[in-house]
N, C-alpha and C positions, 0 to 999 in steps of 0.2 A: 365494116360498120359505116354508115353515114351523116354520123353527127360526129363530134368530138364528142371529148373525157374529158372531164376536168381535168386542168394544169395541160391537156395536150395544147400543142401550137393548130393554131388553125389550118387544116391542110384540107381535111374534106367540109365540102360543103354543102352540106343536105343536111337536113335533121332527117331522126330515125322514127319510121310510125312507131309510137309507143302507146298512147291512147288506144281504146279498143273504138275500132271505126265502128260504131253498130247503130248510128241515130240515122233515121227515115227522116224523110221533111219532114210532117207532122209532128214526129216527137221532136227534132229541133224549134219549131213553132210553140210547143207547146212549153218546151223549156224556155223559149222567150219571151214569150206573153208572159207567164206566172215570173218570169224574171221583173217583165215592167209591172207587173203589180197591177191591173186595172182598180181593182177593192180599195187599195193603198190609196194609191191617189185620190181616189173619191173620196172616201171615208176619212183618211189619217192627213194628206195633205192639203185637202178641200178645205176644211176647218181653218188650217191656218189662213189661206187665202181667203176666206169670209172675210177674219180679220183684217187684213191689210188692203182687201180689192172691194169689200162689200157683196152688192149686188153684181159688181163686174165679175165676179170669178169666171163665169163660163166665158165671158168675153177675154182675158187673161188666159184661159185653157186655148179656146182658138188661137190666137195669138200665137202659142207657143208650140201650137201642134205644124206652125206656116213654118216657123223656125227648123221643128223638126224634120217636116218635109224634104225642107234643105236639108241639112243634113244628113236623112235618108239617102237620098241620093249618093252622097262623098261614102256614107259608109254603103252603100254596095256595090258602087264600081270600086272602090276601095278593096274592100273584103273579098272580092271576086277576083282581084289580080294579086291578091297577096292572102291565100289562107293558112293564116297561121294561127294556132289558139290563144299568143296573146292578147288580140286587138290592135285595140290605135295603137300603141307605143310601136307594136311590129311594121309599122306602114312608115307613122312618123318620123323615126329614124333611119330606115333606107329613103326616104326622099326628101325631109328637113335637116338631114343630119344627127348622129346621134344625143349629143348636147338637148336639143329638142325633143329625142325621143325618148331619153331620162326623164325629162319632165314629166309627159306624156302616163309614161309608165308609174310613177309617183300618182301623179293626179287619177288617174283611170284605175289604179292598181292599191296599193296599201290600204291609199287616203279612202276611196271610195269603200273600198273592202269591210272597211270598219266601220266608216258612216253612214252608210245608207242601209245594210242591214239592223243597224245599231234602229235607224230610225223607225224601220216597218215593226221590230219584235216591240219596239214600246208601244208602237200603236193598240196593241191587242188587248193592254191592261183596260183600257177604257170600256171596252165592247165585253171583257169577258165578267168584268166589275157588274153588269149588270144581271150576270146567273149567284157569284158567289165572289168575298172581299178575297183581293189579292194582293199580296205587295207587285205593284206594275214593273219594277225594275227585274226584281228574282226572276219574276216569269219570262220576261223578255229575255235573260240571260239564258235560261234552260230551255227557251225553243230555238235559239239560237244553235246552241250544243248540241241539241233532236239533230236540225237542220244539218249541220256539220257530220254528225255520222250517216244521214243517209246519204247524203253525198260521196262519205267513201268507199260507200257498198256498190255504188257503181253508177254510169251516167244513162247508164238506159232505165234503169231502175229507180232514177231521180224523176227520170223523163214520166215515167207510168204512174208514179205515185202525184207527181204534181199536175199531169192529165186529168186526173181522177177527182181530186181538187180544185184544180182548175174549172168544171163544170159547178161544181156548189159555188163557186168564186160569182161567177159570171150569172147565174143565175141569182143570185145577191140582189146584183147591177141590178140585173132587168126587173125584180119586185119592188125595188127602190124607187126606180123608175117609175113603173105601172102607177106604182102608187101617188106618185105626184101628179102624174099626169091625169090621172082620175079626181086629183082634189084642187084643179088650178084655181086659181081666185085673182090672178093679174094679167092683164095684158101683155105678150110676146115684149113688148116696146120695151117693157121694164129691165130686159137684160141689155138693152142701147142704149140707158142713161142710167148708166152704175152710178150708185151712191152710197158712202160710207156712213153709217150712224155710230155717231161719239156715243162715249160712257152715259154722257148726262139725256142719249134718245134723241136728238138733234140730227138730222140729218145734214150731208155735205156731197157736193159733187167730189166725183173719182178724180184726182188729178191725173195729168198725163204719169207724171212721174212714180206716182205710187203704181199707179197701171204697171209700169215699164218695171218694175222694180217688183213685181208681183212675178212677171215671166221666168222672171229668173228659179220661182218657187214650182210655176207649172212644171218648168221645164225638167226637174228634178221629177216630178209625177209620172212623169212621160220617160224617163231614160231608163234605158234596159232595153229597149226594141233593137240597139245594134250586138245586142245579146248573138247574135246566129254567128258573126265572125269570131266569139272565144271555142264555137262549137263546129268550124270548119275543120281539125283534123280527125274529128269522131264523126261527121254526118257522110253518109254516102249519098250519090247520085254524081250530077251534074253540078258546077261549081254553081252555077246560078241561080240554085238552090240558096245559097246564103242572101242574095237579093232577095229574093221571094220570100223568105222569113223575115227580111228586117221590114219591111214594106206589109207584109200580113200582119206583124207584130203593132206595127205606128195602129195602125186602122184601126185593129183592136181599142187599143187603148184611147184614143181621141176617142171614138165613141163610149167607151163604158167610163170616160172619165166626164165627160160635158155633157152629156143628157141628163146624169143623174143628179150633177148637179145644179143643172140650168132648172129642172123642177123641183127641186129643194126651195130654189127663191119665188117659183111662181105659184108655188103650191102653202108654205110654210104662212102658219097663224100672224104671225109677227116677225119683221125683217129685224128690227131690234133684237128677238130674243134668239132669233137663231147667231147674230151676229155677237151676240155677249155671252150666249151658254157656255161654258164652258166641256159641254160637249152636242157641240149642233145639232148631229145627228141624232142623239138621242133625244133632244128635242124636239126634231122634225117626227120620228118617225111616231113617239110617243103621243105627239098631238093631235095626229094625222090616225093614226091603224094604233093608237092604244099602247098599254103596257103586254100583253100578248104580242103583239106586231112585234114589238123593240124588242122582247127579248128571242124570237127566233131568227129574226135579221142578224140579231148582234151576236148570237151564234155562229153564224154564217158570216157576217164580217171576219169572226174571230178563226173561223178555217181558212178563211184566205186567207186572212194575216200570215198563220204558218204554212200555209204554199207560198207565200213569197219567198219567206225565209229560208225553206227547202228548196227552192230556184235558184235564190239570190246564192248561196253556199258554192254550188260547182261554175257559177257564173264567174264569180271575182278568184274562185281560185286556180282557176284555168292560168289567169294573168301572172299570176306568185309563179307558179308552174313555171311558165317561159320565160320569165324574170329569170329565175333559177336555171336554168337550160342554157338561156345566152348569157351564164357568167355576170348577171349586173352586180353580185355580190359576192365580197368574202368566199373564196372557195369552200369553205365547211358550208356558208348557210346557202351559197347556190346549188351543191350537191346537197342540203337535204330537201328543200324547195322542188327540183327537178325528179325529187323520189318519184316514181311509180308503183303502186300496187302490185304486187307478183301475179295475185289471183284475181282483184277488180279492175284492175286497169287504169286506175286515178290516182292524181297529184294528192296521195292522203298528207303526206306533211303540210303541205301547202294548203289544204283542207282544213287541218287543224287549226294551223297558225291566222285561218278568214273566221273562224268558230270562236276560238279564245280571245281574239283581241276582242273581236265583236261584242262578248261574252259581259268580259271585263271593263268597258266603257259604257254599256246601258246599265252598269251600276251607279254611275255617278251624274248621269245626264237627262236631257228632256225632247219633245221632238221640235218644238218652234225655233230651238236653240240650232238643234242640228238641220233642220230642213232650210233656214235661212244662208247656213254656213255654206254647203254643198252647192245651192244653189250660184254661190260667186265662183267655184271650185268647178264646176261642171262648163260655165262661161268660158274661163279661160283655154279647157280642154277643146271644145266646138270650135276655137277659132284655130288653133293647133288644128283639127280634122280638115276644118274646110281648107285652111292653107294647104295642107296636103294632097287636098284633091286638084289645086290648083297646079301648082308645082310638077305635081307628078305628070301630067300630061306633055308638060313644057320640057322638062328634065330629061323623060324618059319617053320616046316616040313607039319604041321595040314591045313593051312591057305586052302581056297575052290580056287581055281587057274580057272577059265571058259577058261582062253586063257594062256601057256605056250611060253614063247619064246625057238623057235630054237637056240641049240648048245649052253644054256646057261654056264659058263658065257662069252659069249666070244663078246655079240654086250657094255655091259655095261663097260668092258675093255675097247674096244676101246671108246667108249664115253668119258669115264675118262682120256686117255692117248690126242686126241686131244682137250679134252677142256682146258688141262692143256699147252699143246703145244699153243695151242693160246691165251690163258692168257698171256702166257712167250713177246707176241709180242706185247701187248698191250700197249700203251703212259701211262705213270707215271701216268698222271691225271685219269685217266680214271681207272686205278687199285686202286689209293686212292680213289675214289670215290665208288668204289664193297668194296674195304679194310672195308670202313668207315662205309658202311652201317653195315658189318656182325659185326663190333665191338658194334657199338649204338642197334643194335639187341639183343646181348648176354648180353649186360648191362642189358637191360630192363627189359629181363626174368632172370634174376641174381640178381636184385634189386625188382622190381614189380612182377613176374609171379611164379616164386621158391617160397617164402614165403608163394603164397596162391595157391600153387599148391592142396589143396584137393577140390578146388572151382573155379580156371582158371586155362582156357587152357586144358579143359577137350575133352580129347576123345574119344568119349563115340562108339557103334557098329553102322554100317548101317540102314537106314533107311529099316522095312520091317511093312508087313499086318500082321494086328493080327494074320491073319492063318496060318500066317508062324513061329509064334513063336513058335508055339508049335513043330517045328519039329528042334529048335537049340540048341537041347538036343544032338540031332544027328549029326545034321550040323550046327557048330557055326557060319559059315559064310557065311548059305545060304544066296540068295539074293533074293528081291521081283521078281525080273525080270525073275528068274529061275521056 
């Protein structure tokens, strides 16, 4: 066997393919994109940025798509010399150390796990509210649940169903689109002098700082493109195939997130009322293509909503997964975390416990509340990444690299320089709440995970075939895929 057992001491070092290898690039892409959500962010995160950015939203979407770039980059030379299906935490901790990679794994794993799904199923109450009355929290909770069990029916089958979906999603985008762009009524100029309108219809220029402090919200619209690294021990080919997904995946999404909503403000009756509706889009679109138009847009908004949730489900439980594998918990809940499927081949306990919590927090919450939070929460994790891409170069010369980032270091700098810029713009709460997390994280592994560090928190080498072993005499870091 080439993992450990729980309670065993660590002697081998491989983990054992357990996951069913069976995703092709494209179904990897396609669990990524529908992971970022393109719809999401237009529709459910857009709105909040009306609010806080005005007319600058698209110019806050750019902004935060230059961010992402960079860190495009960290995560696919990244992910290509380290595929493992946890993510960041698996990288972060073999080259920040583990302390760091606890973090990592908290922020990128539980925390996210429950928030950012929590945020997309509320979104649907809005858009489904205009076929027939729902309570917006229940629903959220019960596509949630949908979501979690197709997830454990299997990842190729996640893959097909959210492909599928994913085409209504995307064609959404583009009628939304179409549609503004057939009804512009302002000059291009209007998105390079954002301005916010107060309650009382007054208008005011964008400060820098509400700007900067907005990014932190795109940037939340946009995450889920480094989706392809939780899906490196189930995708075949070529390791480089996980670049070519995270990098497919950005594009995607910067486009179907910024054109649609760049003509929402050049197209939209009144910049006031899209910026006070309390649901924009239903405004834009109602005013624009009618009450017919709204409601089969809002249809189609409301199936992407559940293909994201159907994406988002095997994405964050991958991370619980390898959490549970490398021991970062209590022996009972890391063995049942590390469960696998007899007959589907997925992390279902781990499954379950990204469903339920999910479940049980869109009962009591909203999305402006949770999309601001995240936002500080995802900040702190980008500069964790980029630090790693730096490091790791310096650290480790030997490491097997399938994919190099250009002009390095210079995309993981600037990740580092604006995520700290936009941290600095962040509301108090929302900084004590990222603060809080990275503190009760270090305690844990400081109190619980250091003590029994020769038995948790292990991390151990990539998943590879026995045929391969015999050649990591020479390349310690081949990979199956090569």
């Amino acid at each position: 066997m080439t993992r450990i057992e729980i309670g065993e001491n660590v002697e081998r070092r491989a983990y054992k393919q357990e996951l069913h290898r069976s995703l092709g690039l494209w179904e990897n892409i396609s669990l990524v994109v529908s992971a970022v959500t393109p719809a999401t962010g237009a529709f459910i995160i857009a709105p909040v940025l009306f609010t806080l950015t005005g007319t600058g939203a698209p110019l806050t979407f750019v902004i935060a798509a230059a961010m992402g770039l960079a860190l495009a980059f960290c995560w696919a030379e990244l992910g290509c010399a380290y595929p493992i299906a946890g993510g960041d935490y698996t990288f972060v901790a073999r080259i920040l150390g583990r302390p760091a990679g606890f973090v990592s794994l908290i922020l990128s794993g539980p925390v996210q796990a429950v928030l950012i799904p929590a945020v997309v199923a509320l979104g649907i109450g809005q858009y489904v509210g205009v076929i027939f009355n729902v309570n917006t929290n229940i629903l959220a909770a019960v596509i949630i649940l949908l979501g979690a069990a197709v997830a454990i029916w299997g990842v190729r089958l996640s893959a097909i169903a959210v492909g599928a979906l994913l085409a209504i999603e995307l064609l959404a985008v583009v009628f939304v689109g179409a549609l503004g762009l057939f009804h512009v009524q302002r000059p291009i100029s209007t998105l390079f002098q954002p301005l916010i309108t107060n309650p009382d219809g007054t208008t005011q220029t964008l400060t820098i700082g509400a700007l900067v402090a907005g990014i932190a919200v795109a940037s939340f619209a946009y995450n889920g493109f480094q989706g392809a690294l939780l899906y490196s021990e189930e995708t075949t080919g070529s390791r480089r195939n996980v670049a070519r997904s995270v990098f497919i995946a950005l594009g995607v999404a910067v486009a179907c997130e910024v054109l649609p909503v760049a003509m929402a403000i050049l197209a939209s009756p009144s910049l006031a009322d899209l910026s006070a509706s309390p649901n924009a889009w239903q405004y834009f679109l109602t005013s624009i293509g009618g009450d017919t138009f709204n409601t089969i847009i809002s249809l189609g908004i409301a199936i992407a909503v559940l293909n994201a949730v159907v994406a988002l489900m095997p994405f964050f439980a991958r991370i619980l997964y390898s959490s549970g594998r490398d021991m970062a918990w209590p022996a009972p809940m890391s063995k049942a975390l590390a469960s696998v499927h007899p007959r589907w081949g997925t992390p279902w306990v781990s499954t379950i416990v990204v469903g339920v919590a999910g479940a049980v927090l869109v009962l009591f919450t909203d999305v402006a509340t949770l999309s601001t939070c995240v936002g500080a929460v995802l900040c702190v994790e980008f500069i964790l990444v980029a630090a790693s891409a730096i490091v790791s170069r310096l650290k480790d010369k030997t490491t097997d690299r399938p994919y190099r980032m250009p002009l390095w270091p210079a995309a993981p700098i600037v990740a580092i320089v604006m995520s700290v810029v936009v941290l600095t713009q962040q509301t108090s709460s929302d900084l004590l709440v990222a603060g809080g997390i990275v503190v009760i994280s270090l305690a844990y592994y400081l109190v619980y995970l250091r003590p029994r560090r020769r038995t948790h928190m292990l991390m151990l080498d990539p998943v590879r075939p026995i045929e391969a072993l015999t050649q990591r005499r020479h390349r310690p870091n081949a990979d199956v895929n090569d």
